[in-house]
C-alpha positions as CSV (number, residue, x, y, z in Angstrom):
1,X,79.9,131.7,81.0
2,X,81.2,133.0,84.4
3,X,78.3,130.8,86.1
4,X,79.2,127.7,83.9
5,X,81.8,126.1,86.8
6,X,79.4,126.8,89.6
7,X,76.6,124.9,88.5
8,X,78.4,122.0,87.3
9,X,79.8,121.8,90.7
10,X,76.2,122.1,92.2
11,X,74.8,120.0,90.1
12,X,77.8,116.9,90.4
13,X,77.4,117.4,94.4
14,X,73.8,117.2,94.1
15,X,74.0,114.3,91.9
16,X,76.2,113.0,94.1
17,X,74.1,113.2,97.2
18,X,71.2,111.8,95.4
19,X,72.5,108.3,94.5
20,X,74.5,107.9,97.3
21,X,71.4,108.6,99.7
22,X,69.2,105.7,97.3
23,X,71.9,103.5,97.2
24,X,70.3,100.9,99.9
25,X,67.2,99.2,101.1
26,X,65.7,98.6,104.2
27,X,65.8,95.2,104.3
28,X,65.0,93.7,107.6
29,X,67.8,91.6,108.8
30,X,68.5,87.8,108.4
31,X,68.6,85.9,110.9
32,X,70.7,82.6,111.0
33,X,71.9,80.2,113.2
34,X,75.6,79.9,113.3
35,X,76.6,76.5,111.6
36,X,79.7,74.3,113.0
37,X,82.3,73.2,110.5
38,X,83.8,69.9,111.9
39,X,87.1,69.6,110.3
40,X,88.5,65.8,110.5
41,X,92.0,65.6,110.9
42,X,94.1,62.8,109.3
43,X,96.0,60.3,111.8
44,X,99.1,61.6,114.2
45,X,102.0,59.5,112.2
46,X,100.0,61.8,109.3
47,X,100.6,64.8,110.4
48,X,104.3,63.6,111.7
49,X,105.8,62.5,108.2
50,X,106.0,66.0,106.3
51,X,108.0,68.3,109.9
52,X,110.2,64.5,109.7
53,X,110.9,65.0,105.9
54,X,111.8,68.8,106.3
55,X,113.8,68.5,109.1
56,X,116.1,65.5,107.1
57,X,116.6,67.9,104.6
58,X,117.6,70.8,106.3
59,X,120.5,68.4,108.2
60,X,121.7,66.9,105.1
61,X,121.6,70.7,103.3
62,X,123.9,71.6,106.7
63,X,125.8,68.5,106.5
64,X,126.8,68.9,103.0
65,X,129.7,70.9,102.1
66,X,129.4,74.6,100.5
67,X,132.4,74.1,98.0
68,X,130.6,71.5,95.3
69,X,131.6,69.0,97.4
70,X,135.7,69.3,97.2
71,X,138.3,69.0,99.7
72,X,140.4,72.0,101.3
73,X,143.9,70.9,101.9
74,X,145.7,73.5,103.9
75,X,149.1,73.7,103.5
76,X,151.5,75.9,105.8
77,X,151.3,76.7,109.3
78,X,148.0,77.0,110.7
């Protein structure tokens, strides 16, 4: 039994060597021509209306105020 963990390891290393050196062909290469993707684009006002609607939310987010919506009445010296 002393020579049972040296020819496992042989024989998983040389297993090892044997699929990995079958694991491709030598298929000759494809050759293609490269095909252009024309992307169509929709009209400028299109592409205008979603920035518009973000930016009108982010002013009336800023505009609003962070209390729920109360007024602060100070009273004392300021």
């Amino acid at each position: 039994m002393k020579y049972a963990k040296p020819v496992t390891v042989a024989a998983m290393s040389a297993a090892m060597t044997a699929t990995s050196a079958s694991a491709g062909g030598m298929a000759p290469a494809i050759e293609m021509e490269p095909v252009e993707i024309v992307e169509e684009t929709g009209s400028g006002s299109a592409n205008l209306i979603i920035p518009l609607i973000l930016i009108a939310l982010i002013a009336a987010a800023a505009s609003s105020t962070s209390n729920g919506g109360e007024d602060v009445i100070v009273e004392g010296p300021v």
